[in-house]
C-alpha positions as CSV (number, residue, x, y, z in Angstrom):
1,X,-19.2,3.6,24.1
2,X,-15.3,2.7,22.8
3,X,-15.8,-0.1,20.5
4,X,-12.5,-2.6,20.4
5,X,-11.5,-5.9,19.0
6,X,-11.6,-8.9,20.6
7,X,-7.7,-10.2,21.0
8,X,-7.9,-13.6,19.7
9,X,-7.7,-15.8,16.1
10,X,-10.2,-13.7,13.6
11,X,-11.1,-11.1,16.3
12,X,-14.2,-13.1,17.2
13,X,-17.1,-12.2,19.6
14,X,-17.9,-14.2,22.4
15,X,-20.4,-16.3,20.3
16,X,-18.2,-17.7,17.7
17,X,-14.6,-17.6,19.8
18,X,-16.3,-19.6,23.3
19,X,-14.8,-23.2,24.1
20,X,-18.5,-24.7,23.8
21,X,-19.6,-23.2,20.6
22,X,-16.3,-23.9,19.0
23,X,-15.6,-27.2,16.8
24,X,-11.1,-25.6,16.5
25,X,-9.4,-24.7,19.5
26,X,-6.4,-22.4,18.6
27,X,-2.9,-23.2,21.3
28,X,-0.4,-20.4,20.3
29,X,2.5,-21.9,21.5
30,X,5.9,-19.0,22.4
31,X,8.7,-21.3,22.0
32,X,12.0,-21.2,20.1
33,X,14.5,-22.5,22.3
34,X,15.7,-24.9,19.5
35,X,16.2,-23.0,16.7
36,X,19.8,-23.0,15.7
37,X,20.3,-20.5,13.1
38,X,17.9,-17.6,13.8
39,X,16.1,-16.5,16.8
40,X,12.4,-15.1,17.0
41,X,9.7,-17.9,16.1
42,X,8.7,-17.5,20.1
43,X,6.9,-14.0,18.6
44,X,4.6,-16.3,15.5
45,X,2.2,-16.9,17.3
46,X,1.2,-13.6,18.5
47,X,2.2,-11.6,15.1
48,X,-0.4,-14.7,13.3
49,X,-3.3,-13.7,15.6
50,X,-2.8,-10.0,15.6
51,X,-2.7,-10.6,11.8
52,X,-5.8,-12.9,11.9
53,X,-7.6,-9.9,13.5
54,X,-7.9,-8.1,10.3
55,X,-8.8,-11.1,7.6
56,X,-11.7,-10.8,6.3
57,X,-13.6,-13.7,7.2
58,X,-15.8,-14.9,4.2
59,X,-13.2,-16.6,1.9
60,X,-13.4,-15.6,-1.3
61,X,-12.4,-19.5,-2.4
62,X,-15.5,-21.0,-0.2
63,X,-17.9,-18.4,-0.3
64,X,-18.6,-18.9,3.3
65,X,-17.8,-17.4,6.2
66,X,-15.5,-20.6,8.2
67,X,-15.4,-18.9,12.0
68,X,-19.4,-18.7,11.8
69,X,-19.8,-22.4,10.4
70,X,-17.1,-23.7,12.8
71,X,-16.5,-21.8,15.6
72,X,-13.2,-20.5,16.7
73,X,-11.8,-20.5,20.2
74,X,-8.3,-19.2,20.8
75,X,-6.5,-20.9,23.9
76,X,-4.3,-18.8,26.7
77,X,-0.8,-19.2,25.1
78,X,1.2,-21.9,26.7
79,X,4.5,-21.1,29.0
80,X,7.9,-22.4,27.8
81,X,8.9,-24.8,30.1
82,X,12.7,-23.6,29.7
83,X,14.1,-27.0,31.7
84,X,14.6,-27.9,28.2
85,X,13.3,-29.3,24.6
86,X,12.4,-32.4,26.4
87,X,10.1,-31.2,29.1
88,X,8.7,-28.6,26.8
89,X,7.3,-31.7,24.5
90,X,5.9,-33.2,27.3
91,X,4.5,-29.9,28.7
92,X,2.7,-29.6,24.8
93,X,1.7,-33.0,24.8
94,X,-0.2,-32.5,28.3
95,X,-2.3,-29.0,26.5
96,X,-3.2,-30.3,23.3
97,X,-4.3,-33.7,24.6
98,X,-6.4,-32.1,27.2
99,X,-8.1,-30.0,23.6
100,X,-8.3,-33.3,21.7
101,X,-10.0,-35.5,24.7
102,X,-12.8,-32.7,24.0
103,X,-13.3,-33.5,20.9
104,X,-12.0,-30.5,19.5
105,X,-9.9,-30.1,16.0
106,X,-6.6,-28.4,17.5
107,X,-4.7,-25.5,15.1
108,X,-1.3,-24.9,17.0
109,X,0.7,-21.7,16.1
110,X,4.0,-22.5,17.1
111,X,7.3,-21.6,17.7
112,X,10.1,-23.3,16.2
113,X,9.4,-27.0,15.3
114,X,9.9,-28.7,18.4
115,X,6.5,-27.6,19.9
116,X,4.6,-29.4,17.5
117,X,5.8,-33.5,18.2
118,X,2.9,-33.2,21.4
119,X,0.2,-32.4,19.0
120,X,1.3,-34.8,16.8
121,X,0.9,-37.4,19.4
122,X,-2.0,-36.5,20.6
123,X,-3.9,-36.5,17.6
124,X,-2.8,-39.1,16.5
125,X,-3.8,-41.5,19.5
126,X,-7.5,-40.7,18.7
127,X,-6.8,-42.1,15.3
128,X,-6.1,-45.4,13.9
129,X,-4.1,-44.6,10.7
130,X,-3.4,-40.7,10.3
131,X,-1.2,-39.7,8.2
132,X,1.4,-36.8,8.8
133,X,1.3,-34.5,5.7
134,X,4.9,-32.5,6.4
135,X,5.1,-29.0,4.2
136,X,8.4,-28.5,5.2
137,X,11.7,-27.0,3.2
138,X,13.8,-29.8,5.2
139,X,12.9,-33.3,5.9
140,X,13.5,-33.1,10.1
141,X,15.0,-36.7,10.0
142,X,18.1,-36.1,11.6
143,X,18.3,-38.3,14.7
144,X,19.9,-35.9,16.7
145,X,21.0,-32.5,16.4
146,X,23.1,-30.3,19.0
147,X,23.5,-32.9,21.2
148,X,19.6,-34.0,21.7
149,X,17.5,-35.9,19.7
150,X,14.9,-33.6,21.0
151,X,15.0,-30.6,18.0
152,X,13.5,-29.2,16.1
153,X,15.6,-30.3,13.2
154,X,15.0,-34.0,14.7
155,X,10.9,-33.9,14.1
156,X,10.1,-36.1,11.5
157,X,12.8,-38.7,12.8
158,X,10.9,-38.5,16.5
159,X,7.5,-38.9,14.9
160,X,8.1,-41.7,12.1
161,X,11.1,-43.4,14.4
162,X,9.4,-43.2,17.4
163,X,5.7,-42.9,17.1
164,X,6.0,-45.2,13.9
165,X,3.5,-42.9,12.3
166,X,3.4,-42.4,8.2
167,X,4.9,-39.8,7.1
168,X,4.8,-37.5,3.7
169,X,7.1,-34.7,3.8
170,X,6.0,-31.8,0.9
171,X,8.6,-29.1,-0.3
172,X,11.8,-30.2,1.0
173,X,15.2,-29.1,-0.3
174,X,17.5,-29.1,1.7
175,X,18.8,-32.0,4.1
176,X,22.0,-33.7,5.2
177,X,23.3,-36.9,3.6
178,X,21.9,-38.6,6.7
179,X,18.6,-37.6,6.1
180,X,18.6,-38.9,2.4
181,X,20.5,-42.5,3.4
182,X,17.0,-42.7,5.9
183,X,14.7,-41.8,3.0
184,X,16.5,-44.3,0.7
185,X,16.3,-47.0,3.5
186,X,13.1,-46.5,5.6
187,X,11.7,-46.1,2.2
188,X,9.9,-42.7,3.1
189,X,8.6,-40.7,-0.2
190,X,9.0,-37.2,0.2
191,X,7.6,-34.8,-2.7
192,X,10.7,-33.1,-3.2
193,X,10.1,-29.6,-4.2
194,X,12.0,-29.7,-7.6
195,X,9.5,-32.1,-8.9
196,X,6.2,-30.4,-7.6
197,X,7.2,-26.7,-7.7
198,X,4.9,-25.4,-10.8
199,X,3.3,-28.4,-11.1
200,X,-0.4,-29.7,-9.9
201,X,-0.8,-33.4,-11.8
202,X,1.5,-34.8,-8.6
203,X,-1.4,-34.3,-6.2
204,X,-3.3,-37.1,-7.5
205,X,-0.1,-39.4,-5.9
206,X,0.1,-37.9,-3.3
207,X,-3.0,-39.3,-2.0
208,X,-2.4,-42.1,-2.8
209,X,0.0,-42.4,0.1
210,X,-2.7,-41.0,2.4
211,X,-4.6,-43.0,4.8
212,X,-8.7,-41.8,5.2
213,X,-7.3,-39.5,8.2
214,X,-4.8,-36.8,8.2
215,X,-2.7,-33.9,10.4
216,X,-1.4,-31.5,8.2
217,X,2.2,-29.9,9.8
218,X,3.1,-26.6,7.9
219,X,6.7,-25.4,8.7
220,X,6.7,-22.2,6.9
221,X,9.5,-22.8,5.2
222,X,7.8,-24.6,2.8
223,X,7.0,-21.4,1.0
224,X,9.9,-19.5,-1.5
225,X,11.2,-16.7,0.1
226,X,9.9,-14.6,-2.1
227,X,6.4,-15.3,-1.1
228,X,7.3,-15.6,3.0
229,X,10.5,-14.5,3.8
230,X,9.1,-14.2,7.5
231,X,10.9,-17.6,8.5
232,X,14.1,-18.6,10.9
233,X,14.6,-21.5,8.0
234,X,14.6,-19.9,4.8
235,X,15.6,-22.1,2.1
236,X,15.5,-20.7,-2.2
237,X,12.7,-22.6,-4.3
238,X,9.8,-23.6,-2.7
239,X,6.1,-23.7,-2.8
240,X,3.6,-20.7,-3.8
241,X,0.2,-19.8,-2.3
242,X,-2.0,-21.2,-5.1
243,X,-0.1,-24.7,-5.2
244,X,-0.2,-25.1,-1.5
245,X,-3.9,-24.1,-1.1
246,X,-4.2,-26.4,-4.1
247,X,-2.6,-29.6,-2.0
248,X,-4.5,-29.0,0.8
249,X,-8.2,-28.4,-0.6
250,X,-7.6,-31.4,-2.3
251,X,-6.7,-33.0,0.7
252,X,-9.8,-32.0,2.2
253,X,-12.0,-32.9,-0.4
254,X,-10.6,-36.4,-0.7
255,X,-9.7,-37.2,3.0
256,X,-10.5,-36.3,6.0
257,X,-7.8,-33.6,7.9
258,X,-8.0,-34.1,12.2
259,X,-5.3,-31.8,13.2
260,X,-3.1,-29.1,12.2
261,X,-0.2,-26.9,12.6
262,X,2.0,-23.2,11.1
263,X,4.8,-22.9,12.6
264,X,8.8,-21.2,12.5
265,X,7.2,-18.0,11.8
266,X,10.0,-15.4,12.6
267,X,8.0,-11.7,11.7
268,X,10.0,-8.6,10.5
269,X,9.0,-5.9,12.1
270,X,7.2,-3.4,9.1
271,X,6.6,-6.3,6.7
272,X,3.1,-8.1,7.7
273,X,2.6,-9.6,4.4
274,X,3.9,-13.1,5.8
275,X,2.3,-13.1,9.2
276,X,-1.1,-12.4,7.2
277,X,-0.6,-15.2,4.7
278,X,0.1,-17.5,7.7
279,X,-3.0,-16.2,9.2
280,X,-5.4,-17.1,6.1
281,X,-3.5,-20.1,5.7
282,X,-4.4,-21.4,9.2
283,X,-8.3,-20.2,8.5
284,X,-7.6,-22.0,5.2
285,X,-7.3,-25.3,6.8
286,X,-10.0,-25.2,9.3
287,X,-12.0,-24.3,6.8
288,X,-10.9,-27.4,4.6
289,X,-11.3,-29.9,7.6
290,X,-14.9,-28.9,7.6
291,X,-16.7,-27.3,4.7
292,X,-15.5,-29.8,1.8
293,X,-17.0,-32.9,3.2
């Protein structure tokens, strides 16, 4: 009898990857319609789960084996709604609502940027005070950008203008003089990656400007080049794999993470390393939200 792997996030069986066994629900999301210099974060999603296929799935870090504690169920990718940015937001909205309403902690693998302001919503209407932890290699605060304000370059702006939610932006580096007169006068605090790269004794301040209940967004980008070059946003400097896992168990251990993203991964066809690191990464995080408190 002809053995094959189930086609979903960790190459689960039906035990541990079905919707009523499953505590994270996994909504790859196609999408790159916004991206304005390169093209090709509408394939992340499905290069992450073909890479998540062959992790192993006790971590070393945990010594546990996160899809069997939590459960894992990987959602039917959701179709671009190509009317445009706009309509696609709502459209991601509607999907991860529906997963949060069920109690469920949603992981969405985007895509380019954009895709994640629904999920960000709709998390954080089932909270009172969540916190948006932004590992990003720009700040996102532009107010508009091609025209829309609906962008992927316009993120942060829609969900600390608009939604009026907290935000903490880790890693940046690179952003326009608008984006730094904002800082300067909402009086946002990003960690700036010149001041954190090589470093650990920031984390302690950084949560400090946590509340008890946080979504953790993950632009790849985040990352040096060196370590993920896999990105439609790459920017020189950045965070490495220890310092990020770092920030995040942390996180874990001292607040409580209800959501999550990875997105603006662009694979290169023959070069897996970054789709895999974006895979463990994901699994990294679910397994933070749950096995650290």
């Amino acid at each position: 009898m002809t053995q094959t792997l189930p086609y979903n996030f960790g190459a689960l069986s039906p035990e541990l990857s079905a919707w009523e066994r499953s505590k994270v629900a996994v909504l790859p999301i196609p999408y790159d319609a916004t991206s304005a210099n390169y093209a090709g974060a509408r394939h992340g999603p499905a290069a992450l789960i073909a890479a998540s296929r062959h992790m192993e799935l006790f971590d070393e870090e945990l010594l546990v084996d996160i899809a069997s504690s939590v459960g894992i169920c990987t959602l039917e990718e959701l179709e671009p709604d190509m009317r445009g940015p706009e309509s696609m937001m709502t459209r991601c909205y509607d999907a991860a609502r529906a997963v949060v309403q069920n109690g469920k902690f949603l992981m969405t693998i985007g895509g380019d940027g954009s895709v994640v302001f629904g999920p960000i919503r709709a998390v954080a209407e089932q909270y009172n005070h969540v916190t948006i932890l932004h590992f990003d290699s720009h700040l996102d605060l532009r107010p508009e950008h091609m025209g829309t304000q609906f962008n992927h370059m316009t993120l942060m702006h829609l969900v600390h203008g608009e939604l009026g939610l907290h935000v903490v932006n880790v890693g940046a580096r690179s952003f326009s003089e608008e984006e730094y007169r904002y800082v300067e006068e909402k009086r946002v605090k990003p960690f700036y990656a010149r001041d954190v790269v090589g470093r650990y004794e920031f984390v302690d301040r950084l949560l400090e400007e946590l509340h008890d209940e946080v979504y953790v967004s993950f632009d790849l980008s985040a990352f040096d080049p060196s370590v993920l070059p896999a990105t439609g946003r790459p920017e020189p400097g950045g965070l490495d794999w220890y310092l990020a896992t770092h920030i995040l168990r942390r996180v874990g251990e001292k607040r409580r993470i209800v959501g999550a993203d990875i997105h603006e991964l662009m694979p290169i066809p023959g070069q897996p390393a970054s789709e895999m690191l974006a895979a463990k990464l994901a699994y990294k995080i679910m397994g933070y939200a749950f096995l650290l408190r």
